[in-house]
Every structure is written in C-alpha cells, then in structure tokens.
N, C-alpha and C positions, 0 to 999 in steps of 0.2 A: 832430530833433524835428518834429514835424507840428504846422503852424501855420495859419490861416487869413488872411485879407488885414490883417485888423485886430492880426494879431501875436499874439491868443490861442493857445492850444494845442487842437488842431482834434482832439476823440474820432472815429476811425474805426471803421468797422464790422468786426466780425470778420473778415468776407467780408474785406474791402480789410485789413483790416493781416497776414492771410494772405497775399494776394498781395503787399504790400510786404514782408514778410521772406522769402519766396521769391525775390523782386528781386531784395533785395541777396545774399541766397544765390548765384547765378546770376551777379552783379558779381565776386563774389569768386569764384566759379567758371575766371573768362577766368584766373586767374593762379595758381590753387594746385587742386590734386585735393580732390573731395570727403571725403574724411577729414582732411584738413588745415583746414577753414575752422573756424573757432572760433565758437562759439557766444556766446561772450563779447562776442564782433567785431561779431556782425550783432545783436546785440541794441542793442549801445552805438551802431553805426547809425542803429538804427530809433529811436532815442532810447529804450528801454526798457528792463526790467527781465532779466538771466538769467529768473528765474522767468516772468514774463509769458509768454516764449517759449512755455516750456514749459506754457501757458494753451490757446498755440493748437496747440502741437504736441507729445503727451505726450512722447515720448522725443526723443533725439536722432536717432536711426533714422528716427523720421516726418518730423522735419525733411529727414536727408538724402534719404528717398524722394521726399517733395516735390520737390526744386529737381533731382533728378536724373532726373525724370519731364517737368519744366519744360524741363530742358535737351535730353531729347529729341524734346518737340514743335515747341522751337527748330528744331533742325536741318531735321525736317522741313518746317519752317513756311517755312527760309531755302534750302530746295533746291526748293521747287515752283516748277517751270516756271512759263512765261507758254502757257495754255491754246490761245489763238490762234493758235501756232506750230506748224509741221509737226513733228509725235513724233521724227522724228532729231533735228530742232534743240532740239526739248524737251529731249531726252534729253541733248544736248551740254551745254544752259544748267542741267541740273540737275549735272550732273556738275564743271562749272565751279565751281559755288557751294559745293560739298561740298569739292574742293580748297581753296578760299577759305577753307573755312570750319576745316576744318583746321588750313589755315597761320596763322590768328588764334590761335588755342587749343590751340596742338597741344598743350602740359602736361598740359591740363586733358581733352583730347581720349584722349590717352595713355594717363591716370588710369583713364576711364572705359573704356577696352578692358581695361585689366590687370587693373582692377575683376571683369570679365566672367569675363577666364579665368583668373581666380583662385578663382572661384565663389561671391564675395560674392553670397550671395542676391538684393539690393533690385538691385547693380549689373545682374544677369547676367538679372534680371527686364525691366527696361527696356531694356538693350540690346537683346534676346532683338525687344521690341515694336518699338523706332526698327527694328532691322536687317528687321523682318517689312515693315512701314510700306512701307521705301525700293525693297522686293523688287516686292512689290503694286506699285507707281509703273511700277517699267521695264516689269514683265510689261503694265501698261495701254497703254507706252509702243510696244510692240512685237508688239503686238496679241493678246496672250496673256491676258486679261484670265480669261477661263476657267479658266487655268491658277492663278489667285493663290488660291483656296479648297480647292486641292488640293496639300498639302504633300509629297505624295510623288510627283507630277509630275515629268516631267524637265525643263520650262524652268524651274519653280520653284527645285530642287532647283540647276540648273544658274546661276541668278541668283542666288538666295543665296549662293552660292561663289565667283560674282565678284567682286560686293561686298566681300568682304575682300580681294579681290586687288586690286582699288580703294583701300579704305580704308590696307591698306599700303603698297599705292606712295606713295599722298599724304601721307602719314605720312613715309617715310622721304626723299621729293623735300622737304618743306618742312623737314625739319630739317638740310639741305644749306645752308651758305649762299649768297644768292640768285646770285651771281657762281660759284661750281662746278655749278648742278645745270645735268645734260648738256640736259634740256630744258626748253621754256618751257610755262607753265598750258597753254594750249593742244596743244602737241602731245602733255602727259602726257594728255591726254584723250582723243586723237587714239589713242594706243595704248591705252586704256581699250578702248573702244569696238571696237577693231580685235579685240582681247581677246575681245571677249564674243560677238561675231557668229563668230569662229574659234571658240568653246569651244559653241555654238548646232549650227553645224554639223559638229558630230563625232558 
C-alpha cells in the first residue's frame, strides 16, 4: 500500500502507479516466465484492486506487453558499455553483462526466448526490438555503424546471428552448475568475441 510520511494512504498518479505495477511485474519476472505472473499477485502488491488493474491496463495482454517491453529496455539498459572505453573493451564489458545478466534470470530469460519462437505475438515483437537494439550496439561497436539501417547488409545480417550464438552459449554455460562449467565468465566471452570476428571474416 502506498503511503506517505505521515502514514496516510498516498493517491498516485496514473503515470506512477503504471510504472509501479510494471515494477512489480518485472520483480516477479526474475522468478517465473511471463504467463505465469498472476494478476491477482501484482495487484495484491500494489495494494489494489484486480479491477483497478485492469483501469490502467485494459487486458491482460497490455499488461504483459508492458513489463515485457520493460524488461527488454532493461537488458539493454544493463548491457551498455562505459562510453570512455576503447570499443573492444566496450564490446567485452557489454558482453560480460549480458552473461551476468542471464545467469540472474535465466527462467525468466528462457521464457522469453521460447516465447519468441513459439511465435507469441507481443513475446516475438519485443524480442524481435531488444535483439535489433543489441545488433545496432556491436555494429557502432565495430565501426559499422552504416551498416545498422540496412537489414540486409552482411555485417548486419552477420551480427544478428551471432547474437543467438551468444545468447545460447550463455544460456546453456549458466545452467551448468558453477563447479562443472568447462569455462569461467570471461573466457566464455573470450570465445564469443573469437566467434564473431572468425564469422566477420569469412
């Protein structure tokens, strides 16, 4: 329940109580796939009503598009380099954070790939945008930057496909447990990157 200092019950603005049940959408997100979060849950949450919810967000659907639109500005948001750094080490420290980010979530991480190619619409829409997002990044990264407006480019074409060879390895190295996987964060990225500059020049 939303309160203010004096203990009353604090009216929030549309604006804000949109983004606090996208919040908790996203909270509940780290541990269960988006079809699974209940509405019931994040309402009881927010301290409010099923119905209210559905005040700010007609269906269920618009709820899920929200917080899964939310979770992929996340990612993006928690893979951007540090600007300052030379573009290989950008490119390391983004690639870092993506494993990281992974190995937190990987259920929820899962959800939303399977979501994709299963061809859930809202899923396979926002993936479609994060996976465009992270393409645009490396191609800045690698001086291709020319290349990122043109989809049928061969660095494009060529980086988008790594990306999933990325996103699999760290997928299937974080669901190892931490004592068997053959290597450490760093050197899976180490063969990332070995990856992509070998599949660059062919």
């Amino acid at each position: 329940m939303d309160k203010s200092v004096d203990g009353r019950r604090r009216r929030l603005s549309a604006e804000d109580r949109r983004k606090q049940l996208v919040g908790i959408g996203l909270m509940m997100l780290r541990t269960q796939p988006i079809h699974e979060l209940s509405i019931d849950a994040v309402a009881a949450e927010a301290g409010i009503s099923r119905g209210l919810l559905f005040h700010y967000f007609p269906t269920k659907r618009d709820f899920y598009v929200e917080v899964m639109s939310a979770a992929g500005r996340r990612l993006l948001r928690v893979t951007k380099p540090d600007p300052s750094l030379p573009a290989d080490e950008q490119l390391r420290q983004m690639l870092l954070s993506f494993v990281a980010f992974v190995t937190r979530r990987r259920d929820s991480y899962i959800s939303f790939v399977r979501g994709a190619a299963g061809g859930d619409n809202f899923v396979v829409q926002v993936y479609a945008t994060t996976r465009a997002g992270l393409t645009t990044r490396v191609l800045e990264l690698l001086d291709s930057a020319a290349e990122a407006d043109r989809p049928a480019s061969r660095d494009r074409m060529t980086v988008h496909a790594w990306l999933a060879y990325v996103e699999d390895l760290a997928i299937e190295w974080s669901g190892l447990p931490e004592a068997d996987r053959p290597t450490s964060a760093e050197q899976l990225v180490d063969q990332a990157t070995a990856a992509l500059h070998a599949l660059r020049a062919l």
